[in-house]
C-alpha positions as CSV (number, residue, x, y, z in Angstrom):
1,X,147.0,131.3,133.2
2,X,149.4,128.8,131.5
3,X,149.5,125.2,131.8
4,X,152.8,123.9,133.4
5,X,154.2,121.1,132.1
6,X,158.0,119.8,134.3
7,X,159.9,117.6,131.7
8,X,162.0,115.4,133.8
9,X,164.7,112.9,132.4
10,X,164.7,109.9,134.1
11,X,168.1,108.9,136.3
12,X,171.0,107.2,135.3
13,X,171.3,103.5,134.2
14,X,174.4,101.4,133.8
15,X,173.7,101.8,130.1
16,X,173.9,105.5,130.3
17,X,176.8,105.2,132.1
18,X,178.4,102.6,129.3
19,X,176.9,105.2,126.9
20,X,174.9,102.4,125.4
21,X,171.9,103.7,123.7
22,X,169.0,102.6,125.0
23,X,165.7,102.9,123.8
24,X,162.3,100.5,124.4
25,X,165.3,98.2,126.8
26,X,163.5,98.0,129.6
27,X,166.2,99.3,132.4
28,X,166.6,100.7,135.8
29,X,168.3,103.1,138.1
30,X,171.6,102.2,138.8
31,X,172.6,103.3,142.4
32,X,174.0,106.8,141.0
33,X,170.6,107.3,139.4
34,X,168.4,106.6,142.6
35,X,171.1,109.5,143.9
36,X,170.1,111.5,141.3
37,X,166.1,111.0,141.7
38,X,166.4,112.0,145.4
39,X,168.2,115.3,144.8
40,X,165.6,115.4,142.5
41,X,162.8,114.9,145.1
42,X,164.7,117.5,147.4
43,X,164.2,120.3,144.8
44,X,160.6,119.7,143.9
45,X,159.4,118.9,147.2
46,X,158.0,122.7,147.9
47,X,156.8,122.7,143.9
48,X,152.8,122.1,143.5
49,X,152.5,119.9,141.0
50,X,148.7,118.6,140.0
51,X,149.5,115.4,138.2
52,X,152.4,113.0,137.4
53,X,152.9,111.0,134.3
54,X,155.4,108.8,133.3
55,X,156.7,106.9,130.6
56,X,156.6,102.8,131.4
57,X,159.7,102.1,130.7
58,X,161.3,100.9,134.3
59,X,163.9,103.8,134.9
60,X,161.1,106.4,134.7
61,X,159.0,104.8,136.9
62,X,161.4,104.2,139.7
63,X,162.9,108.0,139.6
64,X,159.5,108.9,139.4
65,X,158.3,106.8,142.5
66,X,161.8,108.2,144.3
67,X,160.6,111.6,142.8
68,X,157.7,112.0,143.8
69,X,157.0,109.6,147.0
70,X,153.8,108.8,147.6
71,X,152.2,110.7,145.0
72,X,149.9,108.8,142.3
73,X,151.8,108.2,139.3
74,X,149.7,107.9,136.0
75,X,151.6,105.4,133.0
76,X,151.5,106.4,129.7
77,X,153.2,103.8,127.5
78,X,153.6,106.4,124.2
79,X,156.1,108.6,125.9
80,X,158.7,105.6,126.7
81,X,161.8,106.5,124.9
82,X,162.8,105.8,120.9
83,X,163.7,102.2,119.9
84,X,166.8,102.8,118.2
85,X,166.4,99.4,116.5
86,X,170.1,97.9,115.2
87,X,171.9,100.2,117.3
88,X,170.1,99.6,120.9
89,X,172.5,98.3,123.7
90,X,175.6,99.1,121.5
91,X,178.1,101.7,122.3
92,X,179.5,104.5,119.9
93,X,182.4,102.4,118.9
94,X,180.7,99.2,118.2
95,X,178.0,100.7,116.2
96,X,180.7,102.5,114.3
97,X,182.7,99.2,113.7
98,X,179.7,97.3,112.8
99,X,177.4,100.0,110.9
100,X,180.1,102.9,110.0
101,X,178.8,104.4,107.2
102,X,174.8,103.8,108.4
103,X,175.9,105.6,111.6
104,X,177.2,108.8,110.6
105,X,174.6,109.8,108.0
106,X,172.2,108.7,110.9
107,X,174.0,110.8,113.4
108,X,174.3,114.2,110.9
109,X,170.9,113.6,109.8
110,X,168.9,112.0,112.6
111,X,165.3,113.4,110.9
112,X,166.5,111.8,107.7
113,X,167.5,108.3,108.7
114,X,165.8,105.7,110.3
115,X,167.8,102.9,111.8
116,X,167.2,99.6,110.4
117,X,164.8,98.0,112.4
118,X,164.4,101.1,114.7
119,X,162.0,103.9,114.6
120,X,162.3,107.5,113.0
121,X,162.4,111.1,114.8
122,X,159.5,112.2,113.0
123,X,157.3,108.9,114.0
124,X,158.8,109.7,117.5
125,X,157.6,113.6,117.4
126,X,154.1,112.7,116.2
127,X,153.5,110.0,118.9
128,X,155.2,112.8,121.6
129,X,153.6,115.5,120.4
130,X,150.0,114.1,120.3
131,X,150.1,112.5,123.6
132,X,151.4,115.8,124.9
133,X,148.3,117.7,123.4
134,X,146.2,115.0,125.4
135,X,147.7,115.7,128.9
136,X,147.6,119.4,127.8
137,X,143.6,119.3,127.5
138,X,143.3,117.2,130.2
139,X,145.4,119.5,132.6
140,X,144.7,123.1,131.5
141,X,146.2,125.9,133.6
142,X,147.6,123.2,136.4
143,X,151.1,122.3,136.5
144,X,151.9,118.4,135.6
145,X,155.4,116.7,135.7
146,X,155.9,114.1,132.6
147,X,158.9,111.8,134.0
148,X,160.4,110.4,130.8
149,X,163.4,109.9,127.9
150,X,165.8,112.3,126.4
151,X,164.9,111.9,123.0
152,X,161.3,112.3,124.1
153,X,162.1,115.6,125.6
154,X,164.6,116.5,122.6
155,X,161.5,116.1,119.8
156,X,159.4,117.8,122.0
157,X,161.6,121.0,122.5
158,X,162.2,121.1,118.2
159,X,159.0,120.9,117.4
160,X,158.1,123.9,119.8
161,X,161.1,125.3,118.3
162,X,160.6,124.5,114.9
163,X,164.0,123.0,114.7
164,X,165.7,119.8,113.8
165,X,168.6,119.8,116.4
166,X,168.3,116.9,118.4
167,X,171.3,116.1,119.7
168,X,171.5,119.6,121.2
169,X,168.5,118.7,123.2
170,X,168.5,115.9,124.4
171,X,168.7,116.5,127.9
172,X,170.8,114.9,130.7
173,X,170.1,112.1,133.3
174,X,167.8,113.6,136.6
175,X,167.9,116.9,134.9
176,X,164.5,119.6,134.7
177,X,163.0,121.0,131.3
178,X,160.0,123.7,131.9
179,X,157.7,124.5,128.8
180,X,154.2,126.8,129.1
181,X,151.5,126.5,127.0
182,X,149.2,129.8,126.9
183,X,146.9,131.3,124.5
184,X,147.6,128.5,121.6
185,X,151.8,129.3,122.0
186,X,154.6,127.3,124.2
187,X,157.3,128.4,125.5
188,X,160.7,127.0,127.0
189,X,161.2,128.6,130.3
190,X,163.7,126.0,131.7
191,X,165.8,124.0,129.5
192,X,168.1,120.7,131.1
193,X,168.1,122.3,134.4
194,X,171.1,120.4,136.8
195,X,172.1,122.5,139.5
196,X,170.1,120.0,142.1
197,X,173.0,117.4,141.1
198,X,175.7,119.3,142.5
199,X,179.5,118.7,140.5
């Protein structure tokens, strides 16, 4: 048997919506994102899941508590999301007016460059990846949901796919990843699953 594990992208926040990174800002749901969470909750009502863990930043605790109503939810601080440092709360265009140059190498070569102030992919993969392994041991052959971040889910995909893309993985608000872990291998079986959102 395989151990389960349902990646889950917290809900939108008025910050996603601005398209204002956020990273260790502590922020919830706006009302489109509590939407979100309960289409969510719809879809993975008939799903046996054994355990729920969630990153403690506030929009992943409030999907998950819309999520999964009335189910224990277990905190785990390490998977909150990046802190992206000198460019958290800004928006593409002010990062680009303010930090140009910085920016674009950042943004071709996020595994390269560390924003100022900020914290690097591959500091990000390590802390994901061990407190992955951890649940793993902990939950072998059951099926466990990890409510969290996009970049979380992004370094977590790369390293099972030993690749450095992670823009094209970071996944989208209220939206399902499935990975498998079985005899000492993972593998993605559901990747940024939205088709509970509707158009």
């Amino acid at each position: 048997m395989a151990t389960k594990l349902i990646l889950i992208r917290h809900g939108q926040t008025q910050w996603n919506l601005r398209k204002r990174y956020c990273g260790f800002t502590d922020i919830g749901l706006n009302a489109a994102g509590r939407q979100q969470a309960t289409r969510l909750q719809k879809k993975l009502k008939s799903q046996a899941i054994d355990r729920v863990y969630v990153s403690d930043r506030e929009r992943a605790i409030q999907s998950a508590k819309i999520i999964f109503k009335g189910r224990k939810i277990i905190v785990v601080p390490v998977l909150r999301e990046i802190s992206f440092g000198i460019f958290e709360g800004l928006s593409y265009q002010q990062i680009m007016k303010k930090y140009g140059v910085l920016y674009s190498q950042w943004l071709n070569k996020p595994y390269s460059i560390r924003p100022p102030k900020g914290e690097g992919l591959k500091d990000l993969e390590k802390r994901v990846v061990k407190v992955i392994n951890k649940i793993v041991s902990l939950n072998k052959n059951k099926t466990v949901a990890l409510v969290c971040h996009g970049g979380v889910i992004s370094v977590f995909l790369n390293y099972i796919l030993e690749t450095k893309d992670f823009w094209a993985k970071v996944t989208d608000s209220a939206s399902v990843s499935i990975v498998e872990y079985n005899k000492n291998k993972w593998k993605i079986v559901l990747f940024n699953d939205i088709s509970h959102l509707g158009n």
